[in-house]
C-alpha positions in Angstrom: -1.8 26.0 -42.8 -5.5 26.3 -41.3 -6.9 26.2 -37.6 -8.1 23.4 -36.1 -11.2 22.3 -33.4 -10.6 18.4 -32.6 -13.2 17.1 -30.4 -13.3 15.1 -27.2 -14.8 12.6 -25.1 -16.4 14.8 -22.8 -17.5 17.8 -25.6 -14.6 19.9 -25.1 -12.5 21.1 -28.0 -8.9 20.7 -28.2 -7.6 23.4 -31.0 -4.0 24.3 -32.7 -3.1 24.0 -35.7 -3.0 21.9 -39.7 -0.6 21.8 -41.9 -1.2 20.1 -44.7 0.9 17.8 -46.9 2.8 18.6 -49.6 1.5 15.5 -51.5 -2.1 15.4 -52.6 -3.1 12.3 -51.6 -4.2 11.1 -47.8 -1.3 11.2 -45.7 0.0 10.2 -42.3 -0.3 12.3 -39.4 2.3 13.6 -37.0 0.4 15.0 -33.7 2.0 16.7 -30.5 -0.1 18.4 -28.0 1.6 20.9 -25.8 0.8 23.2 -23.2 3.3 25.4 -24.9 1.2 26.8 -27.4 0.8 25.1 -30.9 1.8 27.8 -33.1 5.7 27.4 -31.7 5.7 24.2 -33.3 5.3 25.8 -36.9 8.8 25.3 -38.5 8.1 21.4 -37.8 4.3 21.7 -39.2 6.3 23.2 -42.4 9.1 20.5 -42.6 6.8 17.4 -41.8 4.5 18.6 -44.4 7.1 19.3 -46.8 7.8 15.6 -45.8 4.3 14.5 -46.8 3.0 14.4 -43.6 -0.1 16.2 -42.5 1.5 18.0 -38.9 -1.5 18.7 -36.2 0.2 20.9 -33.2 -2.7 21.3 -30.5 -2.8 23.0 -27.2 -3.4 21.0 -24.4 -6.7 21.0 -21.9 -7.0 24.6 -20.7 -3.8 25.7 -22.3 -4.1 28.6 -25.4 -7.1 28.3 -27.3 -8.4 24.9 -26.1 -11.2 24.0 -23.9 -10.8 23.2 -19.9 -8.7 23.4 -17.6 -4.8 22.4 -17.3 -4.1 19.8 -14.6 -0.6 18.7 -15.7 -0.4 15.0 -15.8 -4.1 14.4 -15.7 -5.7 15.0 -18.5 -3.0 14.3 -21.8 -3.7 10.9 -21.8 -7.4 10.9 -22.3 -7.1 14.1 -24.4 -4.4 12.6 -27.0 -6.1 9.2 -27.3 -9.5 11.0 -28.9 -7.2 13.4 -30.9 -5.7 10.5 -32.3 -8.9 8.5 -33.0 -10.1 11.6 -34.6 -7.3 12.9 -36.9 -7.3 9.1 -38.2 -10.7 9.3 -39.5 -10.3 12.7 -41.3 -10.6 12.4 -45.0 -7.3 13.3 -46.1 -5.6 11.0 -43.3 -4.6 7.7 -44.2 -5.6 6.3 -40.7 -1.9 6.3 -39.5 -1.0 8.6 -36.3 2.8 9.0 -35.0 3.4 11.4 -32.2 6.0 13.9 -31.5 7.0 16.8 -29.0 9.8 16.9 -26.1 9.8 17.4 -22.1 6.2 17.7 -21.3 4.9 16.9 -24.7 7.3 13.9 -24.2 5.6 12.8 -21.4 2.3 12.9 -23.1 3.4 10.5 -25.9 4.2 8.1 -23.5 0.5 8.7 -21.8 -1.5 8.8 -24.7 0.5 5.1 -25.6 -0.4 3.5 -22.4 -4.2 4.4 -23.7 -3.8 2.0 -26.9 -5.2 4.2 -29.3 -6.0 1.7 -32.4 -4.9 4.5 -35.1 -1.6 4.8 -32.9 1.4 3.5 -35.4 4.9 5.0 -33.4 5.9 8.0 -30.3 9.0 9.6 -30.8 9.2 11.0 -27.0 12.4 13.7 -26.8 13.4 14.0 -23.0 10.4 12.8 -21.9 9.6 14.2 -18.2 8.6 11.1 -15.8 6.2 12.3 -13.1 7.6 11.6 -9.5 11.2 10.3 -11.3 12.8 13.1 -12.2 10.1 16.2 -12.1 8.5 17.5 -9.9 10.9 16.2 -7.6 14.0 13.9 -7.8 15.2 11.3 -5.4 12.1 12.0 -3.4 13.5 16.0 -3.0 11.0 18.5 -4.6 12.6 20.9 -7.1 12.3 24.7 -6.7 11.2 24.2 -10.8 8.4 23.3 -10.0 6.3 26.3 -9.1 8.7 28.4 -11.6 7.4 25.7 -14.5 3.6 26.2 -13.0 3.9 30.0 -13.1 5.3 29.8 -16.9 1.8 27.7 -17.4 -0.6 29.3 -15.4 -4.1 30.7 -17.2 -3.6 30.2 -20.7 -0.5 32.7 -21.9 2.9 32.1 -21.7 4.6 33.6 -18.8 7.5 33.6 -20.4 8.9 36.3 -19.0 8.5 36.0 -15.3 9.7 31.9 -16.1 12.9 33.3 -17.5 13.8 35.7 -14.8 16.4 33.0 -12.9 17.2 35.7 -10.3 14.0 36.7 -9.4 13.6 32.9 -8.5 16.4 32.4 -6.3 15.4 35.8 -4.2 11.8 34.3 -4.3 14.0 30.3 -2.6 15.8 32.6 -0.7 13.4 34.8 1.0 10.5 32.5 1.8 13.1 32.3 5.1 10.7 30.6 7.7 7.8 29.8 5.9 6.8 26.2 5.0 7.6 25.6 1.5 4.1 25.1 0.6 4.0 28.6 0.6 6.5 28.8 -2.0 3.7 29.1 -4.7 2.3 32.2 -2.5 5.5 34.0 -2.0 6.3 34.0 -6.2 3.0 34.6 -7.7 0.9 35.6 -5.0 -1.8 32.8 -4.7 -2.2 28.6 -3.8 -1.3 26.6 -7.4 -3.8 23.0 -6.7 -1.1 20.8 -8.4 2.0 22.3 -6.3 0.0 21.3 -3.5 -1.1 18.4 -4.8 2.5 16.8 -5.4 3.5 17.9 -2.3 1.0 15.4 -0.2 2.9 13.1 -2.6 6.4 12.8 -1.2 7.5 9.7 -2.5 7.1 7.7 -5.6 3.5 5.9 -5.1 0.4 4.8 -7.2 -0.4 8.4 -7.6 2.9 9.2 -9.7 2.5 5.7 -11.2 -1.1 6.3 -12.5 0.2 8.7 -15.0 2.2 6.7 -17.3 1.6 3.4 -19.1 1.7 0.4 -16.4 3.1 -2.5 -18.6 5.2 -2.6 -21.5 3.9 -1.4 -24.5 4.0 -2.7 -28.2 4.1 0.5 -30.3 7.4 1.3 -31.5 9.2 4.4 -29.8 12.2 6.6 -30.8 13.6 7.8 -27.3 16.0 11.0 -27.2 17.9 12.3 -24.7 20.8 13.6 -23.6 24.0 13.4 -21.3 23.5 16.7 -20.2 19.7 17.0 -20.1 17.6 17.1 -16.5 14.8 14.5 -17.8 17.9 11.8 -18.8 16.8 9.7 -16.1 13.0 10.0 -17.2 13.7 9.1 -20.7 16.1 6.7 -19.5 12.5 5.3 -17.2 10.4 4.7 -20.1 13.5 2.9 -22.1 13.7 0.2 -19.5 9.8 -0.5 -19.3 9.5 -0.4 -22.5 11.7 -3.1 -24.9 10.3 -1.7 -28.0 12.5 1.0 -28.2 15.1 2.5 -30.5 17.4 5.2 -28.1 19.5 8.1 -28.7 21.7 10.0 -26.2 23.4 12.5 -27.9 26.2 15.2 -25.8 23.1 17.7 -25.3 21.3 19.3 -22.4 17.9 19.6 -22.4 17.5 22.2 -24.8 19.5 21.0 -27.3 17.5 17.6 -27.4 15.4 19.3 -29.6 18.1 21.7 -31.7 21.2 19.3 -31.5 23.1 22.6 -30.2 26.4 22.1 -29.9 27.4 24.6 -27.4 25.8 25.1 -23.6 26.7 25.4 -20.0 30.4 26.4 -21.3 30.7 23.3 -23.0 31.2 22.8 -26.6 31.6 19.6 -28.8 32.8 18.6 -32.0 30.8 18.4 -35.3 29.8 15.3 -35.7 27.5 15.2 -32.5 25.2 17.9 -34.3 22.3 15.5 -36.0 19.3 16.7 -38.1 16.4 15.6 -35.9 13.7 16.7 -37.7 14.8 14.0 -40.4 15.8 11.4 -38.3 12.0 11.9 -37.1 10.8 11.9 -40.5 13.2 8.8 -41.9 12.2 6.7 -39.1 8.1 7.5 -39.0 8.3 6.5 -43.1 10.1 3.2 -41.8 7.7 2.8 -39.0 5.0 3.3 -41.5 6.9 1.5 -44.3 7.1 4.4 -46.6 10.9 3.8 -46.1 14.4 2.3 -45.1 15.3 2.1 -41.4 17.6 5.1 -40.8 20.9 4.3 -41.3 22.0 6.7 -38.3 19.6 3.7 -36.2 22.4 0.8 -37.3 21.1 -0.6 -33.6 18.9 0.1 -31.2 20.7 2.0 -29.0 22.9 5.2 -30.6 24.9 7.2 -28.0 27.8 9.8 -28.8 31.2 8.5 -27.0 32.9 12.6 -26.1 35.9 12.6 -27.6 35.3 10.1 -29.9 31.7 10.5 -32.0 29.0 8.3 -32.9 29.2 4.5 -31.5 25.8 2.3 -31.8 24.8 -1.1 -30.0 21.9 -3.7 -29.0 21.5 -2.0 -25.9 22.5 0.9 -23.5 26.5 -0.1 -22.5 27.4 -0.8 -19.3 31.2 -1.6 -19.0 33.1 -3.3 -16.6 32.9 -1.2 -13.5 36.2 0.8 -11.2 35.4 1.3 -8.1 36.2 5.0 -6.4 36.4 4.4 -2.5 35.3 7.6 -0.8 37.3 8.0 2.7 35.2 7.5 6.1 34.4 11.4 6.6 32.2 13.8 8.8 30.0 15.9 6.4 29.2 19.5 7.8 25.7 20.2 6.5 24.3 23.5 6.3 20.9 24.5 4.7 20.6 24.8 0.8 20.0 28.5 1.3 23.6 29.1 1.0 24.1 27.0 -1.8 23.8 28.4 -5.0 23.0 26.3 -8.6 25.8 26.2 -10.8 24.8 28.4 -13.9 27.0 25.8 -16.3 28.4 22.6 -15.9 32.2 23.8 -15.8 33.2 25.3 -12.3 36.1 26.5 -10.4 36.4 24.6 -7.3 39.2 24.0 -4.5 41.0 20.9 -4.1 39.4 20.2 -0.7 35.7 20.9 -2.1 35.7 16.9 -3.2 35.5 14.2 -0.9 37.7 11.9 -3.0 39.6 11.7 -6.5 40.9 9.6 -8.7 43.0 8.6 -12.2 40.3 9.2 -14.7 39.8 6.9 -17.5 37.3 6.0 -20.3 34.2 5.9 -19.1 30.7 4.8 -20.8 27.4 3.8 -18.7 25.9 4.8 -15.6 28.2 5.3 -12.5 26.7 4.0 -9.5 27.4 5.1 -5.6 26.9 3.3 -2.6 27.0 5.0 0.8 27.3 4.1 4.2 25.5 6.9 5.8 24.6 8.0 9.8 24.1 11.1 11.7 22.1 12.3 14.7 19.6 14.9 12.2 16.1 13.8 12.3 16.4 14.1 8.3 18.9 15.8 5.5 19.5 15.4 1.8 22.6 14.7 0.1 23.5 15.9 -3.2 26.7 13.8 -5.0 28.0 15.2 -7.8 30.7 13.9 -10.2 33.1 16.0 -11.9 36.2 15.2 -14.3 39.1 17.4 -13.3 41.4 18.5 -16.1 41.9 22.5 -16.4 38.7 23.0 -14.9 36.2 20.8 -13.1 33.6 19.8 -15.5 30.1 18.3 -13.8 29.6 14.6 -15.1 25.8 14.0 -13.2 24.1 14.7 -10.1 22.4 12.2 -7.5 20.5 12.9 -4.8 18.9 11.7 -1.7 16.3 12.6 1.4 17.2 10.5 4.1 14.0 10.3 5.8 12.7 8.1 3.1 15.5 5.8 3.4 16.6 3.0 5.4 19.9 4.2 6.9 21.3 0.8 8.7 22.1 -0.3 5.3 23.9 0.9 2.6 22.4 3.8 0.1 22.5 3.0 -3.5 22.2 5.6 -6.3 21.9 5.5 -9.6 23.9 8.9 -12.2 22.9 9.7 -15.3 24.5 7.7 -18.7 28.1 9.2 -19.4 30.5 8.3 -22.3 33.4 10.1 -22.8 37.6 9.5 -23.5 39.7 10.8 -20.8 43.0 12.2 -21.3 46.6 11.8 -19.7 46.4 13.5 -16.3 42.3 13.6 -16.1 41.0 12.7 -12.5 37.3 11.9 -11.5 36.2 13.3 -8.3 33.0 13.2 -5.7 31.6 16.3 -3.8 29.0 15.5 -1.2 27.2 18.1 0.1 23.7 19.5 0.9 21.5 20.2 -2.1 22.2 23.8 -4.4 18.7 25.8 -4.3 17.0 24.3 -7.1 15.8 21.8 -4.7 13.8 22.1 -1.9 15.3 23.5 1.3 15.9 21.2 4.1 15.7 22.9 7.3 17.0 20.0 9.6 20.2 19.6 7.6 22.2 21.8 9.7 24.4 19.8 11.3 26.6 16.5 10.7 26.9 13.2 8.3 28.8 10.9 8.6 29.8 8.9 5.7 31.9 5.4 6.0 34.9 4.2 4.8 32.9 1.5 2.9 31.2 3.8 1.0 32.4 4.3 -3.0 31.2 5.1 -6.6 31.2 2.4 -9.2 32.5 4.1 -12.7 31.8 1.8 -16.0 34.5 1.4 -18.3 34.2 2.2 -21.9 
């Protein structure tokens, strides 16, 4: 292990850490940049390197030790294309770059792609955040995250502390009371953060969001990983339908456990076989990429996804079974601000029968449900939040979707899109829907109190398995 100074475009320095391969000869190199700090990538500089791969883990623009400032979003992709270009032309590289990293360091894989970077041979994105898709906002609603995420990366330290505090964020959501929520950055950590206010003058999914990630599909190979349980599924999910060079994973994990292949989270815990080594899978499929090796065998097919209940299926592409529609009763919503809403802690809750709007016989499901709602009401705007849950001793959350209405078109039909689900059902299992205003990790919506009325025509479309 040594330290590192790679050089930029612009004469700033972009430093982390080298560790060297095990094997004496020029090797390839696996790169991430994070604004994480580089050092907590050491276990994986040790195993890649035991791999024979040299492992380069830098800090990103302004982050740790490096040069700059950190504008998050801005800067990775410029920054990683010269790191790669440089790392390929040390002496003991072999000219061969493959990138790795998860969430934000996700993200900047796909980035630093879009820049074509000639020494560029694979990405291996793990839930890759999209900008403007799924953080900092989703379905055009900002998160509360966001300034919590900005805080953990402010200056150059981890904030780790204050970013873990969960309750001092929801009193922070809960007592900005009648402020605008641009002041939501003043009210946590006491001053104006440029990007929160930057990506709130963005409210909706435009050329600014879009200016951030590749803008046609792209011809390097990428191994996408997410989860069903993880919050940047529908990024990941994003870049997998742009981009048709890509091998995908969805394994039963949240967004941690993209990254450890944890088995237990939330209150949920699945079998054995769902845990994967992917640290190897990594490794086995950079030396095919960069034919040192055999394809994987665990990557039989483009697509592998774990089936709950059942383990491990692969196919050419992400499944999408014949579809059961779940008609959802004409109803009146009563709205109230997300205030009084609190976010689930786990994704197993105890909830009365007349919380849902409408259940149903549960049965095998694999895909991504789909909703269509008829939806009116006299408020000058509100957001909708749709969850759906499988109902057997306890109600267990299957995905979230939701909406602003003031973005929307309201004399037709609404159309959402839920994260990928694959699971077996059992004898007596029920789906159900809850509609309601959004939980507090999403922005309040002060003109939501008051009432929605949702249509008889209005159902959720569940794919078979």
């Amino acid at each position: 292990m040594r330290f590192i100074d790679v050089p930029t475009r612009d004469g700033s320095v972009l430093r982390g850490i080298h560790y060297a391969s095990s094997r004496p000869q020029p090797g390839p190199v696996v790169l991430v940049l994070t604004p994480y700090g580089a050092d907590r990538y050491h276990p994986d500089g040790q195993f890649f390197a035991g791999r024979g791969f040299h492992f380069v883990s830098l800090d990103s623009r302004g982050r740790g030790d490096s040069d700059g400032v950190f504008r998050p979003f801005h800067d990775d992709g410029d920054d990683g294309h010269d790191a790669v270009s440089w790392l390929a032309d040390q002496s003991w590289s072999t000219g061969d770059v493959v990138t790795y990293g998860g969430s934000y360091s996700g993200f900047v894989q796909w980035a630093v792609a879009g820049t074509r970077p000639r020494a560029l041979r694979a990405i291996a994105p793990v839930a890759s955040v999209c900008p403007g898709v799924d953080f900092p906002m989703v379905g055009n609603v900002p998160t509360a995250y966001a300034v919590q995420w900005l805080a953990l990366n402010h200056g150059r330290r981890m904030n780790t502390g204050p970013w873990s505090d969960s309750q001092y964020w929801r009193d922070v959501h809960r007592g900005l009371g009648d402020r605008p929520y641009r002041d939501l950055d003043i009210a946590s950590v006491g001053e104006r953060l440029p990007a929160f206010q930057e990506w709130l003058d963005h409210p909706v999914y435009d050329a600014y969001w879009a200016s951030f990630v590749p803008p046609e599909p792209l011809t390097v190979p990428a191994l996408t990983i997410t989860g069903q349980y993880d919050d940047d599924q529908t990024g990941a999910l994003t870049y997998y339908e742009r981009h048709a060079k890509t091998h995908l994973v969805i394994g039963p994990w949240d967004h941690g456990a993209t990254r450890s292949s944890a088995r237990s989270f939330g209150g949920l815990t699945f079998a054995a076989d769902s845990a994967v080594d992917l640290r190897a899978l990594h490794a086995d499929w950079y030396d095919w990429v960069l034919g040192r090796g055999p394809s994987p065998d665990f990557l039989a097919d483009r697509v592998a996804y774990y089936h709950i209940g059942e383990g491990w299926r692969h196919a050419p592409s992400l499944p999408q079974g014949p579809t059961i529609e779940l008609c959802l009763p004409g109803t009146a919503l009563d709205l109230e601000p997300s205030l009084v809403h609190q976010a689930p802690d786990g994704f197993q809750e105890h909830l009365a029968e007349d919380e849902f709007v409408a259940t149903a016989p549960a049965h095998s499901v694999s895909g991504r449900p789909r909703a269509r709602l008829a939806l009116s009401s006299d408020l000058p705007d509100f957001d909708l939040l749709v969850g759906l849950y499988l109902l057997r001793d306890e109600a267990t959350l299957l995905g979230e979707a939701v909406l602003r209405a003031r973005h929307l078109d309201l004399t037709r039909p609404v159309d959402l899109t839920f994260p990928f689900i694959s699971r077996q059902t059992e004898p007596g299992d029920r789906f159900a829907v809850r509609v309601r205003a959004p939980h507090t990790r999403y922005q309040t919506n002060r003109h939501a109190r008051g009432q929605v009325r949702l249509g008889a025509q209005s159902y959720v479309s569940m794919p078979s398995a």
